[in-house]
Backbone as XML, in Angstrom:
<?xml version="1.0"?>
<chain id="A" units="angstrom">
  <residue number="1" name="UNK">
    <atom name="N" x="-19.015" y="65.726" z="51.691"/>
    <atom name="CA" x="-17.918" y="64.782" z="51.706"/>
    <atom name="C" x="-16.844" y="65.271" z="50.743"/>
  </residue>
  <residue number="2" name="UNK">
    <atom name="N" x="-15.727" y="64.671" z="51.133"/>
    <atom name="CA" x="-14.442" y="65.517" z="50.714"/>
    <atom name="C" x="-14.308" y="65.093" z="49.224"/>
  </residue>
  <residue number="3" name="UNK">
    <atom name="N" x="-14.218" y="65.372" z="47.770"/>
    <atom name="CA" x="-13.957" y="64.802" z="46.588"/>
    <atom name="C" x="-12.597" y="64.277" z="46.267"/>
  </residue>
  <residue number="4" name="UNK">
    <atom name="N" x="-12.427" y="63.337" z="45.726"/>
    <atom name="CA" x="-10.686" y="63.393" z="45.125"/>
    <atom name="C" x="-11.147" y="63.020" z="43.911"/>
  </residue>
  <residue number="5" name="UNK">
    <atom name="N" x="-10.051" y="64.061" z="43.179"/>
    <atom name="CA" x="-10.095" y="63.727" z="41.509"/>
    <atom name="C" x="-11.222" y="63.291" z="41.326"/>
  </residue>
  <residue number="6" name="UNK">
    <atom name="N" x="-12.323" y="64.004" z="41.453"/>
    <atom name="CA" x="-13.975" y="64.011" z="41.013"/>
    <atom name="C" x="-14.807" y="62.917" z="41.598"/>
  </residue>
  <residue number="7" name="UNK">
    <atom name="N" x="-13.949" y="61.685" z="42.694"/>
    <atom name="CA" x="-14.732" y="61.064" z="43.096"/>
    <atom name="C" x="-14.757" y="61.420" z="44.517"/>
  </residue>
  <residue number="8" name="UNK">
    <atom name="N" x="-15.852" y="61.005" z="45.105"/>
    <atom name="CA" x="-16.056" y="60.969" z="46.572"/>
    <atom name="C" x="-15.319" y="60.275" z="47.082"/>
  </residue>
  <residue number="9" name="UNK">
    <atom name="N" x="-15.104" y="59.519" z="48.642"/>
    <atom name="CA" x="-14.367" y="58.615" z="48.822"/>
    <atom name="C" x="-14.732" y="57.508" z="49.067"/>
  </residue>
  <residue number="10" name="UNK">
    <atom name="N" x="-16.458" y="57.455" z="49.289"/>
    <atom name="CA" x="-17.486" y="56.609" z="49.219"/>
    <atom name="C" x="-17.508" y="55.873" z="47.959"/>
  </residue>
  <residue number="11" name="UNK">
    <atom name="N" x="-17.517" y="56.581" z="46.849"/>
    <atom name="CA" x="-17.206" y="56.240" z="45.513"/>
    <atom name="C" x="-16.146" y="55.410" z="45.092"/>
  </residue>
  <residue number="12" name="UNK">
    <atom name="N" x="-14.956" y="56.015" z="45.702"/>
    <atom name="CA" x="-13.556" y="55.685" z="45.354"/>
    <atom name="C" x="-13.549" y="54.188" z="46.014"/>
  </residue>
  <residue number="13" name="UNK">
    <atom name="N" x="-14.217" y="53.664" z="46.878"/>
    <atom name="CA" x="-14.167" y="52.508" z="47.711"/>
    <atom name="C" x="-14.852" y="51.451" z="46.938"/>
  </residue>
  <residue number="14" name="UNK">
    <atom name="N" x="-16.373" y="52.120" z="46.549"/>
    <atom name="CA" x="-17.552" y="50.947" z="45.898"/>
    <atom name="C" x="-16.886" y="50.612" z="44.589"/>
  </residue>
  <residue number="15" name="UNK">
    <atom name="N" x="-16.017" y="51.321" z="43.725"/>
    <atom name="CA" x="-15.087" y="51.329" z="42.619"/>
    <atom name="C" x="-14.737" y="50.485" z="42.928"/>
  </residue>
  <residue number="16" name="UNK">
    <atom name="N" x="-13.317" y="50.231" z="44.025"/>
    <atom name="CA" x="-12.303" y="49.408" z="44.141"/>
    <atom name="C" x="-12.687" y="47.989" z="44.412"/>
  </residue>
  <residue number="17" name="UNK">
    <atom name="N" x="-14.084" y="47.806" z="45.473"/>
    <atom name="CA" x="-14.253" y="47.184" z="45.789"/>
    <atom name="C" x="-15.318" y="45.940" z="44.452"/>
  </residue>
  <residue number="18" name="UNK">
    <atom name="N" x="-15.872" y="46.259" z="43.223"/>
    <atom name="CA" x="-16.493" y="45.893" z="42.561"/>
    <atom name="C" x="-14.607" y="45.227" z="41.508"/>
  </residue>
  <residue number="19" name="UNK">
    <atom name="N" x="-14.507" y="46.434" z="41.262"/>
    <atom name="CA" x="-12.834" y="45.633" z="40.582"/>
    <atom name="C" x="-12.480" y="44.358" z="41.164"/>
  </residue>
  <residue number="20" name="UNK">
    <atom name="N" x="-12.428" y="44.573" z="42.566"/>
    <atom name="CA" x="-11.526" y="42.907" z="43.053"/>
    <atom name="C" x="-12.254" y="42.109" z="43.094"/>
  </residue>
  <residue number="21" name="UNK">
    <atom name="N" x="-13.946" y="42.262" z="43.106"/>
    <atom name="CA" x="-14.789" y="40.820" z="42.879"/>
    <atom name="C" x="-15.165" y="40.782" z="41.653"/>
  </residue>
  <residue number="22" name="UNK">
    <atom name="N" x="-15.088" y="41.761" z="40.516"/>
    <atom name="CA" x="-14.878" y="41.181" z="39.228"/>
    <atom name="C" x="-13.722" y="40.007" z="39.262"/>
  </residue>
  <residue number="23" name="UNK">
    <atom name="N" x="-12.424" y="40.860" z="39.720"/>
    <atom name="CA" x="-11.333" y="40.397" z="39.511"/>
    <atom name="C" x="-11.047" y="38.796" z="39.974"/>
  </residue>
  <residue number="24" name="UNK">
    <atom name="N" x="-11.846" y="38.754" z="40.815"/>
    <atom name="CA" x="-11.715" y="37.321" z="42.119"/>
    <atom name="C" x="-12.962" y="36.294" z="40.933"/>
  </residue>
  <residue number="25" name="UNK">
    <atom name="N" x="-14.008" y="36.636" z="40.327"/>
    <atom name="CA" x="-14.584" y="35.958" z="39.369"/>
    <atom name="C" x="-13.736" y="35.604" z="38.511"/>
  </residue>
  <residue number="26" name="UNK">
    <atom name="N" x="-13.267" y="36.602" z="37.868"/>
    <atom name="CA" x="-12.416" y="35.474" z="36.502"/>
    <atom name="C" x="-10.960" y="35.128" z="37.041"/>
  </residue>
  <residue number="27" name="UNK">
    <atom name="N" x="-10.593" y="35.284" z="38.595"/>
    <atom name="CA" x="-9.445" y="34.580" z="38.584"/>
    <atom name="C" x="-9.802" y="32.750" z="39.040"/>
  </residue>
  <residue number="28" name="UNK">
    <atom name="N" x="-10.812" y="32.508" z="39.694"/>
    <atom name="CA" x="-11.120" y="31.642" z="39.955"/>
    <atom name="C" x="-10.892" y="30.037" z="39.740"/>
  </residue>
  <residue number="29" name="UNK">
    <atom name="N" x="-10.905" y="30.294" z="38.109"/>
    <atom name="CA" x="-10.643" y="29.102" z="37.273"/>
    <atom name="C" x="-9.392" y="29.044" z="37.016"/>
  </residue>
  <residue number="30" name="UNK">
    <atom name="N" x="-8.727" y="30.045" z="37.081"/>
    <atom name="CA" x="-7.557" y="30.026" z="36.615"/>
    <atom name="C" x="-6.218" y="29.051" z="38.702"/>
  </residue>
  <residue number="31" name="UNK">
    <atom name="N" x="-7.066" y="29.590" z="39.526"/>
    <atom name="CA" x="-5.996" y="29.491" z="40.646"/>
    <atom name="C" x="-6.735" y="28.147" z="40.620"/>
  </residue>
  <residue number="32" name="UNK">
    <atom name="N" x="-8.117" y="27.374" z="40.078"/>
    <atom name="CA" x="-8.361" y="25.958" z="40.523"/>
    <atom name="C" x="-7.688" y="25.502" z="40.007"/>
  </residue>
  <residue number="33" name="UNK">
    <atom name="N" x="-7.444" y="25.757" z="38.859"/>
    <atom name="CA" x="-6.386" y="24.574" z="37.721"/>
    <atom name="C" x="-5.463" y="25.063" z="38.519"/>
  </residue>
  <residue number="34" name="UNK">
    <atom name="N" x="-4.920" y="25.754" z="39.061"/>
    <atom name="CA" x="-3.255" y="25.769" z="39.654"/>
    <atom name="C" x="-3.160" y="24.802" z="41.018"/>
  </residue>
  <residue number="35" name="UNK">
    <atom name="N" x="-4.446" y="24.062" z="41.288"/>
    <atom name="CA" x="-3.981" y="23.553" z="42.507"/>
    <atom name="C" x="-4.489" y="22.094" z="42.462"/>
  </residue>
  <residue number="36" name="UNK">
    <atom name="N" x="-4.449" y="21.606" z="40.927"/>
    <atom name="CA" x="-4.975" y="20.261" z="40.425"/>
    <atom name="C" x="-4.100" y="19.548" z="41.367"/>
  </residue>
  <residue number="37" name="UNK">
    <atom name="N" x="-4.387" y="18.294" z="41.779"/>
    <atom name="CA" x="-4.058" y="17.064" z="42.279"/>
    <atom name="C" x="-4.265" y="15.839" z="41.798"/>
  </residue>
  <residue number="38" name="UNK">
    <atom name="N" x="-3.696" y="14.638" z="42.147"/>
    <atom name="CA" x="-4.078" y="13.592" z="41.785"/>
    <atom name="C" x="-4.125" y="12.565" z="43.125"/>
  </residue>
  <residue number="39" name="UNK">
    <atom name="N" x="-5.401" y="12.380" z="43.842"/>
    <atom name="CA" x="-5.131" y="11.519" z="45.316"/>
    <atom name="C" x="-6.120" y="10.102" z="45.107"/>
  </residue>
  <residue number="40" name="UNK">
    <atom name="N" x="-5.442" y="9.583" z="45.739"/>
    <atom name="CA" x="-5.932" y="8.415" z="45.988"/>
    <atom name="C" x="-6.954" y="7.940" z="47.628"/>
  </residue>
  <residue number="41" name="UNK">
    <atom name="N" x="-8.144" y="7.827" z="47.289"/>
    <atom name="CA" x="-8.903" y="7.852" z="48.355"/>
    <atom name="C" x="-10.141" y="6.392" z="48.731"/>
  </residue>
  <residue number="42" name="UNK">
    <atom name="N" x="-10.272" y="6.305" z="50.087"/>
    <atom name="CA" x="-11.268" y="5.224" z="50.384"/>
    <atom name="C" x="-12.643" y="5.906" z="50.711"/>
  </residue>
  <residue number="43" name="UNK">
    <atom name="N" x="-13.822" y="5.549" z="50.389"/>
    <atom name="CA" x="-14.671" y="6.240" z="50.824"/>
    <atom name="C" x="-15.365" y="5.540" z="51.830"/>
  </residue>
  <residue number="44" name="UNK">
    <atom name="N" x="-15.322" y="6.481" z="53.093"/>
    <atom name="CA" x="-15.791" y="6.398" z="54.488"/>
    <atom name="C" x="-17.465" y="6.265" z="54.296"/>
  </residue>
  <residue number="45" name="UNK">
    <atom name="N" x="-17.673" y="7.415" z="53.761"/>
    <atom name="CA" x="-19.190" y="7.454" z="54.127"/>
    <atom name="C" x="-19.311" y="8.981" z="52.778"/>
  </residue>
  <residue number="46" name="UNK">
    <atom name="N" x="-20.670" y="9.232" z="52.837"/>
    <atom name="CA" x="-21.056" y="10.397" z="51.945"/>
    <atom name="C" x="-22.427" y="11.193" z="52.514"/>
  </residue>
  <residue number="47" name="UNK">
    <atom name="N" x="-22.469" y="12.210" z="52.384"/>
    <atom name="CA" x="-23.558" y="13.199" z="53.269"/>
    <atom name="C" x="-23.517" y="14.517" z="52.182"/>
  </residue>
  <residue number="48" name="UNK">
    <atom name="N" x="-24.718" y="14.871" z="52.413"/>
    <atom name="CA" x="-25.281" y="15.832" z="51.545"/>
    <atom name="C" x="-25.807" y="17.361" z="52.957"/>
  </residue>
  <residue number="49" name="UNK">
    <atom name="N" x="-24.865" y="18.119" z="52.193"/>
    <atom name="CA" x="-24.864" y="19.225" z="53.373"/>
    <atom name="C" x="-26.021" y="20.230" z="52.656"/>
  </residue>
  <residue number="50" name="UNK">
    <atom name="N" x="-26.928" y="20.577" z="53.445"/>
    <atom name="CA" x="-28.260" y="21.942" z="52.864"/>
    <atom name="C" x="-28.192" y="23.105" z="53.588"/>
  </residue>
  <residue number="51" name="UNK">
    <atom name="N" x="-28.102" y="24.177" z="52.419"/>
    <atom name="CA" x="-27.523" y="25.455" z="52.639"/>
    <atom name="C" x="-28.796" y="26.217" z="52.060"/>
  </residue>
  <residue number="52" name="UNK">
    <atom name="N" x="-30.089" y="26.303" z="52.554"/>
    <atom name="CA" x="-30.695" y="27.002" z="52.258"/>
    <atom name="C" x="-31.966" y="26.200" z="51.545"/>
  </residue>
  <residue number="53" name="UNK">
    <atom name="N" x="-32.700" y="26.494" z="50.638"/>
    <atom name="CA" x="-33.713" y="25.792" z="49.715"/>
    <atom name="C" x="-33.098" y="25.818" z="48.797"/>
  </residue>
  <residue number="54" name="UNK">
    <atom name="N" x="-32.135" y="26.096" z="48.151"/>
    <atom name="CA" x="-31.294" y="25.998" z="46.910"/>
    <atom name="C" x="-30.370" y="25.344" z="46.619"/>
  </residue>
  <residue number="55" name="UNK">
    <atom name="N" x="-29.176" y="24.965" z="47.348"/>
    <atom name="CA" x="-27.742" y="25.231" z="47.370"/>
    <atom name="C" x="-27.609" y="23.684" z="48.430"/>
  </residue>
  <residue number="56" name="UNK">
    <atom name="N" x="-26.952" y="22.664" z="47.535"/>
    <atom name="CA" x="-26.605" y="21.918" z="48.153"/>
    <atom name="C" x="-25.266" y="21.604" z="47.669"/>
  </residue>
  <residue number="57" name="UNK">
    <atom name="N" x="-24.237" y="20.767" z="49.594"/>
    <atom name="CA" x="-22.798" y="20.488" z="49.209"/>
    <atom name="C" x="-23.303" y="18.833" z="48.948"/>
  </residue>
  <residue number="58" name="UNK">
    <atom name="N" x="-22.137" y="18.212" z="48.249"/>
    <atom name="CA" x="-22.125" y="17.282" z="48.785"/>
    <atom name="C" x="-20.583" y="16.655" z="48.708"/>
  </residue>
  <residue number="59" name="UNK">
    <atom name="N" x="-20.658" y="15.834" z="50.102"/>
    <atom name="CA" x="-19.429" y="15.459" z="50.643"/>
    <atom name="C" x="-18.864" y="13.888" z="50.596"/>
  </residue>
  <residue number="60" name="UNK">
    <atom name="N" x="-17.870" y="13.754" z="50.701"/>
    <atom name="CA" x="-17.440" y="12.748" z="50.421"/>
    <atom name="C" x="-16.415" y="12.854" z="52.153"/>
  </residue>
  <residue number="61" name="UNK">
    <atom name="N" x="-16.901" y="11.788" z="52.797"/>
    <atom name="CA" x="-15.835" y="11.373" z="53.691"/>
    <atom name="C" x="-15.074" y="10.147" z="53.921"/>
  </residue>
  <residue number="62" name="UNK">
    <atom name="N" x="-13.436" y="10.275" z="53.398"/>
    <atom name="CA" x="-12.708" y="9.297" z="53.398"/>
    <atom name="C" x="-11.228" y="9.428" z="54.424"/>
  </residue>
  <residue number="63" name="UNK">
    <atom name="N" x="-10.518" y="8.329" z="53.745"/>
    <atom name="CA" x="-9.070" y="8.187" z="54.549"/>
    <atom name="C" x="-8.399" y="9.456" z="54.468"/>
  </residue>
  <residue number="64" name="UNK">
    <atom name="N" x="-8.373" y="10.224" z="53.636"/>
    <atom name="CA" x="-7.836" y="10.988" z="53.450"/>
    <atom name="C" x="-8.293" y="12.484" z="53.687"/>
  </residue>
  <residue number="65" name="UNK">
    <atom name="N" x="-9.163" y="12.910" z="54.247"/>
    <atom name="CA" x="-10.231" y="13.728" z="54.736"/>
    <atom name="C" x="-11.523" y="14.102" z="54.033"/>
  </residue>
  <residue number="66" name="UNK">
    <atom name="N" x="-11.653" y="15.046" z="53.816"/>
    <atom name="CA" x="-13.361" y="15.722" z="53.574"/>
    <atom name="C" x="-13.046" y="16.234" z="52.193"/>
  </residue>
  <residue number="67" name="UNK">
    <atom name="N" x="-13.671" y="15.517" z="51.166"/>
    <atom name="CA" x="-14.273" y="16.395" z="49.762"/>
    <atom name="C" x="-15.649" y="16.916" z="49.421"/>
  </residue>
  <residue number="68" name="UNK">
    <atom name="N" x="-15.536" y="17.701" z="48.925"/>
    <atom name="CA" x="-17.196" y="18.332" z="47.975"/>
    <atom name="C" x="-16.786" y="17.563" z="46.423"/>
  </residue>
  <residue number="69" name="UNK">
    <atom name="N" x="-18.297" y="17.458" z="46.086"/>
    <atom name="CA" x="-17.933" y="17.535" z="44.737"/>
    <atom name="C" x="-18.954" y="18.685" z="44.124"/>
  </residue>
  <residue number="70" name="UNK">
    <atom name="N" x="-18.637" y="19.563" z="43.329"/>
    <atom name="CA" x="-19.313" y="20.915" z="43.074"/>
    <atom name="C" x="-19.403" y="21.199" z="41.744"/>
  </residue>
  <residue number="71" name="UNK">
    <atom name="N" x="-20.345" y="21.753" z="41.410"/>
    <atom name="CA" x="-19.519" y="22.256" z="39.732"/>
    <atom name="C" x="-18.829" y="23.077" z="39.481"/>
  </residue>
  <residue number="72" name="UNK">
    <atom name="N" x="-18.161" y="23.157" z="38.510"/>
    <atom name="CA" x="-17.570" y="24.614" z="38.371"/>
    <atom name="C" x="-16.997" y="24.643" z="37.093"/>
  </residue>
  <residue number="73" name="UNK">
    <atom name="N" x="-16.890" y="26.013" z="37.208"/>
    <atom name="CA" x="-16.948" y="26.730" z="35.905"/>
    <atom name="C" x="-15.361" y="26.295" z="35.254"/>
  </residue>
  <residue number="74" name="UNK">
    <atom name="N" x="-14.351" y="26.228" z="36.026"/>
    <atom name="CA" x="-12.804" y="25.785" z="35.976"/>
    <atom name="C" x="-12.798" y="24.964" z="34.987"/>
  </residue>
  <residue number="75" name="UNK">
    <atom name="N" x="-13.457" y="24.125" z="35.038"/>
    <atom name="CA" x="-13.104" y="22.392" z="34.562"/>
    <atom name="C" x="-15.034" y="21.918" z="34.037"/>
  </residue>
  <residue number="76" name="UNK">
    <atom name="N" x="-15.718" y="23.153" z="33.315"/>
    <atom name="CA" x="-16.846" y="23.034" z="32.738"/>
    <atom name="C" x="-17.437" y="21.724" z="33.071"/>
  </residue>
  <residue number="77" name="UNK">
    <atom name="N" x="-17.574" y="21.538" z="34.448"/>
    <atom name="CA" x="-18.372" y="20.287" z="34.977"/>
    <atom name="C" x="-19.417" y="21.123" z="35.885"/>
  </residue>
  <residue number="78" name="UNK">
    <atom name="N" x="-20.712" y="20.108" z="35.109"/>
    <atom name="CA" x="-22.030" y="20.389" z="35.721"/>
    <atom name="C" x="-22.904" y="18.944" z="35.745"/>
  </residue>
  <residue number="79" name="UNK">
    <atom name="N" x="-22.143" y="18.345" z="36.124"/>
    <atom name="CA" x="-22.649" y="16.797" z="36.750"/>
    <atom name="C" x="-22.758" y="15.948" z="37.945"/>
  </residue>
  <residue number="80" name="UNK">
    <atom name="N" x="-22.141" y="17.437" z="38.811"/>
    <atom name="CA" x="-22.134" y="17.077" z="40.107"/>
    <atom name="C" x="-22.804" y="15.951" z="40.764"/>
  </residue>
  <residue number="81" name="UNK">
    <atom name="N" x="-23.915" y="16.339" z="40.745"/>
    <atom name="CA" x="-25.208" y="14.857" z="41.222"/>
    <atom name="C" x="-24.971" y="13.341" z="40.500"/>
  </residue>
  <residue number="82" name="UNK">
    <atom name="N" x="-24.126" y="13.209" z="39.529"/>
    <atom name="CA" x="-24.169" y="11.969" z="38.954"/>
    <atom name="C" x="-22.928" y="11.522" z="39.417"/>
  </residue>
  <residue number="83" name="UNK">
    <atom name="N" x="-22.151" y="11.986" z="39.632"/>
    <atom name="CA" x="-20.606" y="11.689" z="39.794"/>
    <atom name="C" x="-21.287" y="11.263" z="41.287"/>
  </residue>
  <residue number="84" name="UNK">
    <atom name="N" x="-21.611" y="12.363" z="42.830"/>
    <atom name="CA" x="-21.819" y="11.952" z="43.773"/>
    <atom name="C" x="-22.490" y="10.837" z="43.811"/>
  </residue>
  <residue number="85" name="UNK">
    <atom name="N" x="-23.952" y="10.601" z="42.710"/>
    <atom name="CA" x="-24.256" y="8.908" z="42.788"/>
    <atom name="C" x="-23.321" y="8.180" z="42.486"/>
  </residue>
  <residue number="86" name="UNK">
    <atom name="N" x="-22.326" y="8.223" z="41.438"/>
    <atom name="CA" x="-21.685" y="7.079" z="41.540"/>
    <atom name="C" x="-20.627" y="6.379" z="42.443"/>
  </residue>
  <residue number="87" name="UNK">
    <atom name="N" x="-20.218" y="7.113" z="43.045"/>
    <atom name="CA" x="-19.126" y="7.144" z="44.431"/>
    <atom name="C" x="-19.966" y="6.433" z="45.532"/>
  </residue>
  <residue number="88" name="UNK">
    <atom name="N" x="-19.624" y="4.986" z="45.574"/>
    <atom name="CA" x="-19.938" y="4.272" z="46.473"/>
    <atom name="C" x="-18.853" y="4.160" z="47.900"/>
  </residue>
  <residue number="89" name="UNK">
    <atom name="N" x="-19.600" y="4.007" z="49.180"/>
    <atom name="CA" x="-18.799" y="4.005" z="50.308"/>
    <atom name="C" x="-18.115" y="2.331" z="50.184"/>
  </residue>
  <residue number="90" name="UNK">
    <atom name="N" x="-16.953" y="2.510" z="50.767"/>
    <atom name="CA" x="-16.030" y="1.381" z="50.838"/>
    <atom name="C" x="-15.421" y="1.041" z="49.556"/>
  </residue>
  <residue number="91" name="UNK">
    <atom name="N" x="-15.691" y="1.998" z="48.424"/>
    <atom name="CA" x="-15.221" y="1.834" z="47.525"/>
    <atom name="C" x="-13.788" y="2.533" z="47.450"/>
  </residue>
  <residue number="92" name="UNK">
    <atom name="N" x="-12.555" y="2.380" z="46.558"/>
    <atom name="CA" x="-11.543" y="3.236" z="46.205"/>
    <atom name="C" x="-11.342" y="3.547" z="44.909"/>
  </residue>
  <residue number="93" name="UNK">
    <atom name="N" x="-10.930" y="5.432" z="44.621"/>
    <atom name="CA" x="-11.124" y="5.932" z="43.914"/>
    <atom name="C" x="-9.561" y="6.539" z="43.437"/>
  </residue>
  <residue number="94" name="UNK">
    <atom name="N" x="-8.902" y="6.839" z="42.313"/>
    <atom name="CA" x="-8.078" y="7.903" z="42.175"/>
    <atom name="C" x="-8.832" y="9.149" z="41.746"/>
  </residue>
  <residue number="95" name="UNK">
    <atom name="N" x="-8.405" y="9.854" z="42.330"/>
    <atom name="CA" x="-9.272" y="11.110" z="42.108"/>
    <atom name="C" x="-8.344" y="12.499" z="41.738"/>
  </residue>
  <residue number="96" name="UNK">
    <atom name="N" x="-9.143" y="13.141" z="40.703"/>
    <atom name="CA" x="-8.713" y="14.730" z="40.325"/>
    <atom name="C" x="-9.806" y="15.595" z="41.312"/>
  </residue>
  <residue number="97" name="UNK">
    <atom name="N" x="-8.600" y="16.225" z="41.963"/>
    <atom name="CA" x="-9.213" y="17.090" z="42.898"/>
    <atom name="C" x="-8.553" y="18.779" z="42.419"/>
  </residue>
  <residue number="98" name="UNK">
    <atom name="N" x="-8.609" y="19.805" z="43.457"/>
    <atom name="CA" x="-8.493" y="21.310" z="42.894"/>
    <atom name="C" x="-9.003" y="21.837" z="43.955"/>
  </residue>
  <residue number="99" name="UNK">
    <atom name="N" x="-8.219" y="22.762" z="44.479"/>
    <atom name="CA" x="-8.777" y="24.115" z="45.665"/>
    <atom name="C" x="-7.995" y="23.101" z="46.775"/>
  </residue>
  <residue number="100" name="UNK">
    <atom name="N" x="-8.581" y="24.348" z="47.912"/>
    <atom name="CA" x="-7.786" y="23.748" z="49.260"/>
    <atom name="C" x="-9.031" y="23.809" z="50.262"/>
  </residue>
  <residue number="101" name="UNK">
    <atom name="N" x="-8.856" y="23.137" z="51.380"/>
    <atom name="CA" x="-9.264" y="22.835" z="52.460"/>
    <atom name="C" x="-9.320" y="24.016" z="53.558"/>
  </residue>
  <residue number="102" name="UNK">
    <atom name="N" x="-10.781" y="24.746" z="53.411"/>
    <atom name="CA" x="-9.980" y="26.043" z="54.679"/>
    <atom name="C" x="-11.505" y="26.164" z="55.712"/>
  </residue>
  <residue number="103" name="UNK">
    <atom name="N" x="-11.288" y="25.571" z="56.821"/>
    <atom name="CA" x="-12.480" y="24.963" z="57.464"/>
    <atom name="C" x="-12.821" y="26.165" z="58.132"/>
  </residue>
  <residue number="104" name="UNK">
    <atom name="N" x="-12.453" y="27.198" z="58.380"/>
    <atom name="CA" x="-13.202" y="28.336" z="58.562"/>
    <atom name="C" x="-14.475" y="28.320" z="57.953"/>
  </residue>
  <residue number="105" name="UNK">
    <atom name="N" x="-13.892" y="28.687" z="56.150"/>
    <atom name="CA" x="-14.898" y="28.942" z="55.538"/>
    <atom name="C" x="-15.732" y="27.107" z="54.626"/>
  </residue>
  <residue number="106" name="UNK">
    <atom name="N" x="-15.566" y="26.507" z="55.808"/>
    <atom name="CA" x="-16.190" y="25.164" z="55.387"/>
    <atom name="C" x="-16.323" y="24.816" z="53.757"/>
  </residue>
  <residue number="107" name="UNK">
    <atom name="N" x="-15.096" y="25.350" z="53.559"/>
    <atom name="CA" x="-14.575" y="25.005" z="52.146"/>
    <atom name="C" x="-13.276" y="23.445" z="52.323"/>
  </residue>
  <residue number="108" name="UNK">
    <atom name="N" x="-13.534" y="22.493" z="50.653"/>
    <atom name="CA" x="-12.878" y="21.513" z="50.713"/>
    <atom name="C" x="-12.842" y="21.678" z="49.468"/>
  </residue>
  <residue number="109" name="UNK">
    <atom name="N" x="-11.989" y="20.408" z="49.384"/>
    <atom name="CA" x="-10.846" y="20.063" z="48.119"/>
    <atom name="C" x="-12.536" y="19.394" z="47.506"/>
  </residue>
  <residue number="110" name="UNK">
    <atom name="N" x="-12.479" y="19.824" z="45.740"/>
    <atom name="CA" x="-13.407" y="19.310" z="44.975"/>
    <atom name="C" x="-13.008" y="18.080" z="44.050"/>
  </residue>
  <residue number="111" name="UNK">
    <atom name="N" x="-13.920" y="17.179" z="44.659"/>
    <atom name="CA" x="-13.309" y="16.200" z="43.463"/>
    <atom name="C" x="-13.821" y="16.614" z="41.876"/>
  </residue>
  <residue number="112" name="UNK">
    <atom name="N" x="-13.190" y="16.683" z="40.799"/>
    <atom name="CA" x="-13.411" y="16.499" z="39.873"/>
    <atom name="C" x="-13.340" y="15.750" z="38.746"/>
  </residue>
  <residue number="113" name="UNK">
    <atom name="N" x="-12.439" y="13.951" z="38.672"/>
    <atom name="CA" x="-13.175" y="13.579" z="37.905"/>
    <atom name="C" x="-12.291" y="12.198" z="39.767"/>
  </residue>
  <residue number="114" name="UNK">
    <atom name="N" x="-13.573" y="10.641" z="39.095"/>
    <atom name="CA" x="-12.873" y="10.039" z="40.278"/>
    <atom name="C" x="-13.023" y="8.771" z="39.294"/>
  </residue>
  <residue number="115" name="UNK">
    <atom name="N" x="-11.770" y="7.918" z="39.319"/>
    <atom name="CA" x="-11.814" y="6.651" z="38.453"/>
    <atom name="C" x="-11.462" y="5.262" z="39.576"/>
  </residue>
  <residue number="116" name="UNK">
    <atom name="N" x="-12.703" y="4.742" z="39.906"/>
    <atom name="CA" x="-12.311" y="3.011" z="41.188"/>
    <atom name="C" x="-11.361" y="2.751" z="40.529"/>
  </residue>
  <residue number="117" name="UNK">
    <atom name="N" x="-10.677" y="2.462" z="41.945"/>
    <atom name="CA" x="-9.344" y="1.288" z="41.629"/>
    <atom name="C" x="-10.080" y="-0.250" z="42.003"/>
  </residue>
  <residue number="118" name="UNK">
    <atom name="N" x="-9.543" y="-1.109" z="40.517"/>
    <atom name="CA" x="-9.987" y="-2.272" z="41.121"/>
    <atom name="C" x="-8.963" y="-3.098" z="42.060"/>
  </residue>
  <residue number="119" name="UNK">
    <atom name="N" x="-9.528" y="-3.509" z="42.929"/>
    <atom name="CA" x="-8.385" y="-4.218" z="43.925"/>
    <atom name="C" x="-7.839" y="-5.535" z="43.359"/>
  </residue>
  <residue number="120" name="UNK">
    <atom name="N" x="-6.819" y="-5.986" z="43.264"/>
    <atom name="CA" x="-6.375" y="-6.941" z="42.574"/>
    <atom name="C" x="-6.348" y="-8.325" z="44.059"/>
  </residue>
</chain>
């Protein structure tokens, strides 16, 4: 195989390609905080999506479409499971959300923190 500047081109690829998923790790937190929100939502219903023996979503379905709530490293939340218990259906929430909606990759907006509105 042909060398350039001492690397292969096999080389030159597994290089580049380890850089941009370093790179895509620590940009992560940085593009969630860039896409903070503040929405106001009713909750429809809630379902717990299983991805294996490990790895569970869980979803929130309201007026306003489809959330996860997840942890993440962005916004040093690892309480996922308590927050999803507390989110009752028919309830309304203002909610801090982050990320976007891209149903290809059955990715949604994460709630991250959610405070009931009381109805007056």
């Amino acid at each position: 195989m042909k060398k350039l500047k001492g690397f292969t081109l096999i080389e030159l690829i597994v290089v580049i390609c380890m850089v941009l998923v370093v790179g895509l790790i620590f940009a992560a937190p940085i593009i969630d905080r860039c896409t903070e929100d503040t929405v106001t939502i009713t909750v429809e219903d809630k379902g717990i999506k299983r991805k294996g023996d490990s790895e569970d979503k869980y979803l929130i379905y309201t007026d306003k479409g489809t959330f996860e709530i997840t942890d993440t490293v962005a916004y040093w939340r690892w309480d996922s499971s308590d927050l999803y218990g507390e989110i009752k259906v028919g309830h309304t929430y203002e909610c801090t959300v982050c990320g976007w909606r891209i149903p290809i990759l059955s990715s949604y907006k994460n709630i991250i923190e959610a405070t009931e509105v009381q109805e007056e």
